[in-house]
C-alpha positions in Angstrom: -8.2 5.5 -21.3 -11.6 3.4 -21.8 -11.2 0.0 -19.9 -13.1 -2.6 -21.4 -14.3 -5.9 -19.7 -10.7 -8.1 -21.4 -8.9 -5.2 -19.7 -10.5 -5.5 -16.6 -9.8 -9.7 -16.4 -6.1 -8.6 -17.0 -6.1 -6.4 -13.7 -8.0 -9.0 -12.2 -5.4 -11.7 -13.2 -2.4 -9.8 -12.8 -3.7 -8.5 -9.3 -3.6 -12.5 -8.3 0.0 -12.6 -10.0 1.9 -10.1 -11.0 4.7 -12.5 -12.3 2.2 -14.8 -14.8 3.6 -14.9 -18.2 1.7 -13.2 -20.9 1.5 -16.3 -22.8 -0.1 -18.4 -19.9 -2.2 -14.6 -18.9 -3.4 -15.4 -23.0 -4.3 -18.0 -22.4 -7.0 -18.1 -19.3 -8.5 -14.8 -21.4 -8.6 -16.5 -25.2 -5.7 -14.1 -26.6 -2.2 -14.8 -27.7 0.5 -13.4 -25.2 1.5 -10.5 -27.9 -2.0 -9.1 -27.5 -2.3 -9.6 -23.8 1.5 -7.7 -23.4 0.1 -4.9 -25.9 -2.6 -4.3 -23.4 -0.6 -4.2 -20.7 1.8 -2.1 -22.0 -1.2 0.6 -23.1 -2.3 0.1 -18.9 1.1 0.8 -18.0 1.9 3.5 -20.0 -2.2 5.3 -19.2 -1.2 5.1 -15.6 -3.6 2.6 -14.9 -0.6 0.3 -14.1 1.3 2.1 -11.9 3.8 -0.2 -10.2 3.9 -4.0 -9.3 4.4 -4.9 -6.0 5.6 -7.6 -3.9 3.9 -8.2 -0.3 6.1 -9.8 2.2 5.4 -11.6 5.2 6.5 -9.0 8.1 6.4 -11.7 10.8 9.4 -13.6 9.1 11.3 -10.5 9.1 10.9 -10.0 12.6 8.2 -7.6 12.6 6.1 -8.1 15.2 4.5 -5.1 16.8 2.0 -2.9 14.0 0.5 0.0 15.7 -1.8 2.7 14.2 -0.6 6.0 15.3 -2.8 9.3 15.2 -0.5 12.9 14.8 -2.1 16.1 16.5 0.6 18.1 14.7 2.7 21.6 17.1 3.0 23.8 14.0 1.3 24.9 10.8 4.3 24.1 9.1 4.2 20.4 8.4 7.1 19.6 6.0 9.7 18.7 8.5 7.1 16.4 9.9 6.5 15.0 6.2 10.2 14.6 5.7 10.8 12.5 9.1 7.4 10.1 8.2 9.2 9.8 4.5 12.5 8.7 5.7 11.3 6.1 8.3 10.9 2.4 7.5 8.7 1.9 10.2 6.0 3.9 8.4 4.2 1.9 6.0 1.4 4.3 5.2 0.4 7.4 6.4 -3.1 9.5 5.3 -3.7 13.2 5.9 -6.8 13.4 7.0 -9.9 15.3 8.3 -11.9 14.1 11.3 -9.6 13.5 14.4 -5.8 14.5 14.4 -4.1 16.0 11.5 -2.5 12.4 10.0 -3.1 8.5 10.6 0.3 6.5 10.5 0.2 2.5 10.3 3.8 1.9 11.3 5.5 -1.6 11.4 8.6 -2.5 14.1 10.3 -5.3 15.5 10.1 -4.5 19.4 8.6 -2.4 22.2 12.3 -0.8 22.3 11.7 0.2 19.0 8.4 1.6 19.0 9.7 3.4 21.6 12.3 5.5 20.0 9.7 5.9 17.0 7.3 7.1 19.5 9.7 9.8 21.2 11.1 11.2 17.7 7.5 11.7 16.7 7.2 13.9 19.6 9.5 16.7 17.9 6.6 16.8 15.3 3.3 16.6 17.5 1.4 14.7 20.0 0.3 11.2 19.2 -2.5 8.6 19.8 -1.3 5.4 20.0 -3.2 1.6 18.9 -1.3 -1.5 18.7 -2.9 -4.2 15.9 -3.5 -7.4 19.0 -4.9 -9.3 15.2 -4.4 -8.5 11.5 -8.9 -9.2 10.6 -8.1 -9.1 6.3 -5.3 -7.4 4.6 -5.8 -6.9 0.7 -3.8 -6.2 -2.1 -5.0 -2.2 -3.2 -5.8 -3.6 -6.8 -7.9 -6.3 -5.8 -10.0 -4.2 -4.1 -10.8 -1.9 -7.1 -11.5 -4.4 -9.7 -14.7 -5.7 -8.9 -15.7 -4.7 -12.5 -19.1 -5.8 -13.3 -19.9 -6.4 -17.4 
């Protein structure tokens, strides 16, 4: 699909609210809200859409510690790893990657107890290198930071 630069200002705006209405979305872009809901139903269904999101303040919940966690993986055979990182809460992302270890883990938990056990069940898998976050510097939405479109 070829994204043109009305396209482009619906990412923008919808990256800065998901929940705007397509009316009031119309509106800031010069369309009627059945246009703007076409368009976003053609981004949607290209893939370009691919889910909306909510982003959640983890320090509310209790979340205190985030740590960065780099895997030096035991085995070739890395699908019981994949299936533990999968089924944890505590992992919010996780990269394979090249350059040092064999994956980067950001993982989120609510006490030094419970980093802990994270920390000893990763074991089973592989070694680990371990960095604790002492300040979040900028944390950005994904789609914001692709749609710097210029026309």
């Amino acid at each position: 699909m070829e994204l043109d630069n009305i396209d482009f200002q619906i990412l923008r705006l919808l990256s800065e609210n998901s929940r705007v209405q397509w009316k009031d979305l119309g509106k800031q872009i010069h369309m009627t809200g059945q246009a703007v809901g076409n368009r976003i139903k053609k981004l949607e269904e290209s893939g370009v859409i691919k889910a909306y999101s909510l982003i959640v303040d983890e320090m509310k919940l209790g979340f205190s510690y985030t740590a960065f966690v780099i895997i030096y993986m035991k085995t070739a055979n890395h699908d019981s790893f994949l299936r533990f990182i999968k089924e944890r809460n505590e992992v919010v992302e996780g990269h394979r990657v090249s350059g040092e270890g064999c994956y980067h883990l950001k993982i989120k938990v609510k006490s030094q107890d419970h980093l802990n056990l994270f920390l000893n069940k990763l074991l089973e898998h592989g070694n680990y290198s371990l960095n604790l976050s002492i300040q979040e510097i900028k944390q950005q939405h994904p789609l914001t930071a692709t749609i710097h479109h210029e026309s």
